[in-house]
matplotlib code that plots the C-alpha trace (Angstrom):
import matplotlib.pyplot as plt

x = [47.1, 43.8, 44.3, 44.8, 42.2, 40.2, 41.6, 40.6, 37.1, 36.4, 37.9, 35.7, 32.5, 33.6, 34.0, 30.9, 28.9, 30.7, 29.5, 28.6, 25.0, 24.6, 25.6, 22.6, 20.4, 21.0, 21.2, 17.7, 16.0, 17.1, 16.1, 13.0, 12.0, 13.3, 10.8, 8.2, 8.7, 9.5, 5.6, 4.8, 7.7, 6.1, 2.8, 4.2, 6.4, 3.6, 1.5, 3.8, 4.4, 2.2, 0.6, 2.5, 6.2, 4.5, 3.9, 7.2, 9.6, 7.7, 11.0, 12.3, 13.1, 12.3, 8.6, 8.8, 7.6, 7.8, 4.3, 1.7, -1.1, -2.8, -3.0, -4.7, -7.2, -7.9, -8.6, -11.0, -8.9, -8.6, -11.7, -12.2, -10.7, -7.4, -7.6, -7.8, -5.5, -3.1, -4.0, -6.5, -10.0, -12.3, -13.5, -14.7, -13.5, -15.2, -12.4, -13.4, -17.2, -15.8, -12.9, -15.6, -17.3, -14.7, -14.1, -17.2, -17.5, -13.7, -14.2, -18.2, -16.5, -13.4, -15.5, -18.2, -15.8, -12.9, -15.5, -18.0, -15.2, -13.7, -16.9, -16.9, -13.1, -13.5, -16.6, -14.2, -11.2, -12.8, -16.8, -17.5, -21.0, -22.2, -20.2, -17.9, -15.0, -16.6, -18.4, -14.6, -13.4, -16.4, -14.8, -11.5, -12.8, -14.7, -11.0, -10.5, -13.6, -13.6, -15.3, -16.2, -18.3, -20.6, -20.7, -24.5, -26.0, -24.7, -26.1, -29.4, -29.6, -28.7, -31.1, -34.2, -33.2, -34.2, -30.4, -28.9, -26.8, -26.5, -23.9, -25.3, -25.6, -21.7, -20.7, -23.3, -21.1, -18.2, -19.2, -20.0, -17.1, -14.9, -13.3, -9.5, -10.4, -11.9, -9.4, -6.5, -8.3, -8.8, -5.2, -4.3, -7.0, -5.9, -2.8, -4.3, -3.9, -6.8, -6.0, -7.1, -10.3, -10.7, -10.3, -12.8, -15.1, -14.9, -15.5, -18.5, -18.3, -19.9, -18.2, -19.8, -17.7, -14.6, -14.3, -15.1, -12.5, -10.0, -9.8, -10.1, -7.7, -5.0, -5.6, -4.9, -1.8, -4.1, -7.1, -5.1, -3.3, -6.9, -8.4, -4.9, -5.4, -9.4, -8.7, -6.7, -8.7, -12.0, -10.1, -8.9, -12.3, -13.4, -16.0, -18.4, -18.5, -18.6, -22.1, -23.6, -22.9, -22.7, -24.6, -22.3, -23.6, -22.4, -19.4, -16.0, -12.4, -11.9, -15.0, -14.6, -11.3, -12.4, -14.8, -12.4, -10.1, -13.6, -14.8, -12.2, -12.6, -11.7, -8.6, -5.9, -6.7, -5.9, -2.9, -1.6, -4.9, -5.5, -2.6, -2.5, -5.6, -4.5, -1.4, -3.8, -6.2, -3.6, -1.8, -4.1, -3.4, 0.4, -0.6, -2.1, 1.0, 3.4, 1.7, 0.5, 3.4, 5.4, 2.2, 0.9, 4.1, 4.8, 1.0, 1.4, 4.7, 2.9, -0.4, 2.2, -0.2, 2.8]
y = [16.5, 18.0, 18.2, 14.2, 13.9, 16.0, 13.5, 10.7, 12.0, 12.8, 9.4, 7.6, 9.1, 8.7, 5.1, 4.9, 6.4, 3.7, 0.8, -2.1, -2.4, 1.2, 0.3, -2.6, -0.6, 1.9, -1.1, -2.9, 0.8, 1.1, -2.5, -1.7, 1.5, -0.1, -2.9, -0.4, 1.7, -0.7, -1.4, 2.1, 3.3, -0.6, 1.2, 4.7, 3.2, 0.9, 4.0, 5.8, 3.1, 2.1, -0.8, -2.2, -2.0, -2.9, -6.6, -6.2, -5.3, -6.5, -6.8, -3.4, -1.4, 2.1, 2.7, 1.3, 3.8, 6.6, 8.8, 10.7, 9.3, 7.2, 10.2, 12.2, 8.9, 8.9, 13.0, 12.5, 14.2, 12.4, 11.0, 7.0, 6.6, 8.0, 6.1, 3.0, 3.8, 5.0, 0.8, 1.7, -0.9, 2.6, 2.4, 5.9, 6.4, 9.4, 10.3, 14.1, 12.2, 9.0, 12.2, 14.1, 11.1, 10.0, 13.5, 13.8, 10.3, 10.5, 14.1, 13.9, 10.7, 12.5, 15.7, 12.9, 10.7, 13.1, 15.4, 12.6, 10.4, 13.7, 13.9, 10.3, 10.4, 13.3, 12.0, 8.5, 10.9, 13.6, 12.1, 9.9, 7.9, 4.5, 1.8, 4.2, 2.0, -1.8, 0.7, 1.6, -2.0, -3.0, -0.4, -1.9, -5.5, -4.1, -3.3, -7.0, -7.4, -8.0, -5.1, -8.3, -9.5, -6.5, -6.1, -8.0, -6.9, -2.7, -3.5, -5.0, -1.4, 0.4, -1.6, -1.4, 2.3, 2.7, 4.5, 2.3, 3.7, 6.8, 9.3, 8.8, 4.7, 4.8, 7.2, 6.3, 2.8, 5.1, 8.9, 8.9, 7.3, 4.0, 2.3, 3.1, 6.6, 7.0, 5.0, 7.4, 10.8, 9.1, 8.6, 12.1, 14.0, 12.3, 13.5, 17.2, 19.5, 19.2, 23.1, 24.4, 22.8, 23.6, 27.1, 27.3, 25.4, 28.2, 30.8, 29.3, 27.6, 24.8, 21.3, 22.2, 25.2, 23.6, 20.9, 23.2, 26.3, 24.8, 21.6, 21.3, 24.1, 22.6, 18.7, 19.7, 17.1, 14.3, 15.6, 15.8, 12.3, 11.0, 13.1, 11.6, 7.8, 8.1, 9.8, 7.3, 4.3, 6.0, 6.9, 3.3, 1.2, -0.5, -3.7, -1.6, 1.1, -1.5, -3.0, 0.1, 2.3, 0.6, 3.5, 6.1, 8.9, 7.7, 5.5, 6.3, 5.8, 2.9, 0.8, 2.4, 1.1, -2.2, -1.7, -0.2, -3.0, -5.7, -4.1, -6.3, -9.9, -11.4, -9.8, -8.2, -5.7, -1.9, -1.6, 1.9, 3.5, 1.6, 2.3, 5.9, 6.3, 4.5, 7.1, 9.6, 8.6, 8.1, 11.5, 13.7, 11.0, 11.8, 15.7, 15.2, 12.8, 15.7, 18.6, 17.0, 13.6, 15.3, 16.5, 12.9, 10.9, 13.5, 12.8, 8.9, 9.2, 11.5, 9.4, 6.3, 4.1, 2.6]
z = [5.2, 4.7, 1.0, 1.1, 3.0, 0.3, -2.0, -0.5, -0.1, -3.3, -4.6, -2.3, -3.6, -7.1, -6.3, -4.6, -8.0, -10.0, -7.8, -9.4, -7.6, -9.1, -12.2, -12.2, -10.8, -13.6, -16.0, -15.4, -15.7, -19.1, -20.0, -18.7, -20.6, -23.5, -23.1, -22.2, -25.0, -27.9, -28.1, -28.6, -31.2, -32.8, -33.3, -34.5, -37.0, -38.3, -38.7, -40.7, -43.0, -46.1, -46.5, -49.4, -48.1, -44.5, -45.7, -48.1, -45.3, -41.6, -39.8, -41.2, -37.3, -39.3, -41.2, -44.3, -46.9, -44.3, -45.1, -43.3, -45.3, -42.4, -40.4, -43.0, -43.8, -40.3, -39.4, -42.6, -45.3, -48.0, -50.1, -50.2, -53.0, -52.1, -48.8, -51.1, -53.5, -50.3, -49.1, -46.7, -46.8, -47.7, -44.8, -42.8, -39.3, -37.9, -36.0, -34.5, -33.6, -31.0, -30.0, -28.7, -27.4, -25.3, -24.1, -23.0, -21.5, -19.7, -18.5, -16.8, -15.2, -14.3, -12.1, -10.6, -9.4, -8.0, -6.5, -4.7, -3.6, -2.0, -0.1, 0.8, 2.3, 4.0, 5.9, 6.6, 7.9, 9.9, 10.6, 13.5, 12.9, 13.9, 11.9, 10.1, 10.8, 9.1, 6.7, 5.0, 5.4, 3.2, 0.9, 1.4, 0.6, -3.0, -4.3, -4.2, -6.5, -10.1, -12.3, -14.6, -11.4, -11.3, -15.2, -15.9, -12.8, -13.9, -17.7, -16.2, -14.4, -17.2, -19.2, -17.2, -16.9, -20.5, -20.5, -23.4, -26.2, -23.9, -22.4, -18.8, -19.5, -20.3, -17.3, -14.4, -13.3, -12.3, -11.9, -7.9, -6.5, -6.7, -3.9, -5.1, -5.1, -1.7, -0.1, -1.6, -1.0, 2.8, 3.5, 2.5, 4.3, 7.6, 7.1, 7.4, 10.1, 12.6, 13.9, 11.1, 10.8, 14.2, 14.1, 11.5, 13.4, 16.3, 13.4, 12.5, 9.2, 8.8, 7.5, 3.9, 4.0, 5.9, 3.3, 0.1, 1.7, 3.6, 2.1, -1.1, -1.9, 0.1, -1.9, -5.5, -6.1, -4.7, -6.6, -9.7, -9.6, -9.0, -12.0, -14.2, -12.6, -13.6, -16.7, -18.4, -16.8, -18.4, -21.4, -22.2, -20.7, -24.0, -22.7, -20.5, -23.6, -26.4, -24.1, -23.3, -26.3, -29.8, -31.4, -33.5, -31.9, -28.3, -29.5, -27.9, -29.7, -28.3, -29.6, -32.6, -33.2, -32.6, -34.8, -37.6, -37.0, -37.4, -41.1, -43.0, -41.1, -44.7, -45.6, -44.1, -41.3, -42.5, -40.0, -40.8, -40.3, -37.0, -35.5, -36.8, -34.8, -31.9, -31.8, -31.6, -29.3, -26.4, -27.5, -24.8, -21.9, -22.7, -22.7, -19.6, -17.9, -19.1, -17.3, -14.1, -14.2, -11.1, -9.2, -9.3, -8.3, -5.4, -4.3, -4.3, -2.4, 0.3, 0.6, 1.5, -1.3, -3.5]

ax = plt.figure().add_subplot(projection="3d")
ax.plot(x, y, z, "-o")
ax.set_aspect("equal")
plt.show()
C-alpha cells in the first residue's frame, strides 16, 4: 500500500510539473528573451559583417562576410586607409578617449550619488525633525517629474557656473542624490534592527559613526544594486551629455557615437563600425550585471520596491 501510495505521489507531481499553465508560463519566458535578445545578436551580427555583403545580403540571420575589421577600425588599429578600403567613411573614433570619459563621468556619479543618498535615507529612516514626514513625500512626488522638465533650468546653472564642456558640468545634475535612490536606500534601512543602533548609542558612538560602522557594512546588496541601477542610467544618458559636453576632451561614448553615426549625413551611415562600438561600449554594464546580477535582484526583492 505504501508503495502505491509512493506511486501515486510521485505521479501526481510529475503531472503537476507538466501542467499546461506551467508550460505557458515557461512558454511566454522564452518568447520574451527571445524578443529581448534578438536586438542585441541584430547589432553583433551587423558588426561583424562588412559593409559590402551588409547591403548585398540584409536579411542574411548570420554576419555576412563574418570579420573583425570593425573592431580593429574602432580600437584605432588600422590606418584610414585600410578603414576605407575595409568600407568604413575614414572617419576616427577615438574610442580609448570618450572610454575613459564615460568612466570617469559614470563612476564620480556612481560614489556621489550612492554615498549622499545613503546619508539622506538614513536621516528619513532613523531622524525625527520638524517636517520630516511632507519633506519625503515631496521626494516621493519628484519621481513623478520628468528629467526633460528640469533640463533648461540645470543647463542655465551649469551655464552661469562657467562649468560648460566640463567633467563637473556633466556629473553635478546627478552626483548628490536622486529621488529613486533615496526612496530605495529608505525602505531598506527601516527594515534594520533598531538594537543594534541602540546599543551603540549607549557605547557612545555618535550617528556619524553608527551610520559609517554599523550601517553601511550591513547595506552592501542595496548599495550595490543602487551603484548597478546608477551605473547603467549614467552610462547610457546621451541628451544631458550631448548639452553639456560637446568638446572631445569631455565627450562620452555615447555622444560620440552619435556623432560617428552624423559624419556621413550624405551617404550611407558606416554601420559595422557603429555598431562595433556600440557592442563595446555596453560590454562593462554586462561585466558589471554578471558579477553583482544576484546581489541586486535579492536587494529589490528584500526592499519590497518591484
Amino acid at each position: 500500500m505504501a508503495t502505491n501510495a509512493s506511486a501515486l505521489t510521485i505521479a501526481g507531481q510529475r503531472k503537476k510539473r507538466l501542467s499546461i499553465g506551467r508550460i505557458l508560463a515557461w512558454a511566454g519566458l522564452c518568447f520574451a528573451i527571445v524578443v529581448v535578445l534578438i536586438p542585441f545578436y541584430w547589432v553583433v551580427r551587423t558588426a561583424l559583417a562588412t559593409k559590402t555583403e551588409l547591403y548585398a545580403n540584409p536579411a542574411q540571420i548570420t554576419p555576412p562576410g563574418f570579420t573583425f575589421e570593425n573592431f580593429a577600425r574602432v580600437l584605432g588599429q588600422v590606418s584610414a586607409a585600410d578603414a576605407i578600403a575595409a568600407g568604413g567613411s575614414g572617419q576616427t573614433l577615438h574610442f580609448w578617449l570618450y572610454l575613459r570619459n564615460s568612466v570617469i563621468v559614470t563612476g564620480l556619479t556612481v560614489v556621489g550619488q550612492v554615498f549622499f543618498s545613503a546619508l539622506a535615507a538614513y536621516a528619513f529612516a532613523r531622524l525625527y525633525f520638524p517636517l520630516r514626514d511632507k519633506i519625503f513625500f515631496l521626494y516621493i512626488i519628484a519621481l513623478m517629474i520628468p528629467g526633460i522638465v528640469t533640463l533648461i533650468p540645470n543647463y542655465i546653472m551649469i551655464r552661469n557656473l562657467n562649468w560648460l564642456n566640463t567633467f563637473q558640468g556633466i556629473v553635478a545634475p546627478a552626483f548628490l542624490m536622486s529621488p529613486f535612490a533615496v526612496f530605495f536606500l529608505r525602505q531598506f534601512f527601516l527594515g534594520i534592527n533598531r538594537e543594534v543602533e541602540e546599543a551603540a548609542k549607549i557605547d557612545g558612538a555618535s550617528l556619524f559613526s553608527i551610520f559609517w560602522k554599523i550601517i553601511l557594512p550591513v547595506s552592501g546588496p542595496p548599495l550595490a544594486t543602487l551603484g548597478i541601477l546608477t551605473w547603467i542610467g549614467t552610462w547610457n544618458e546621451y541628451l544631458w551629455p550631448l548639452l553639456i559636453g560637446p568638446d572631445e576632451q569631455v565627450r562620452v561614448l555615447t555622444v560620440a557615437l552619435g556623432v560617428f553615426r552624423s559624419q556621413t549625413p550624405q551617404g550611407a551611415p558606416d554601420w559595422g563600425g557603429l555598431m562595433a562600438g556600440a557592442v563595446l561600449s555596453i560590454l562593462p554594464s554586462i561585466a558589471l550585471f554578471l558579477i553583482l546580477g544576484r546581489k541586486a535582484i535579492n536587494s529589490i526583492q528584500f526592499s519590497g520596491y518591484k
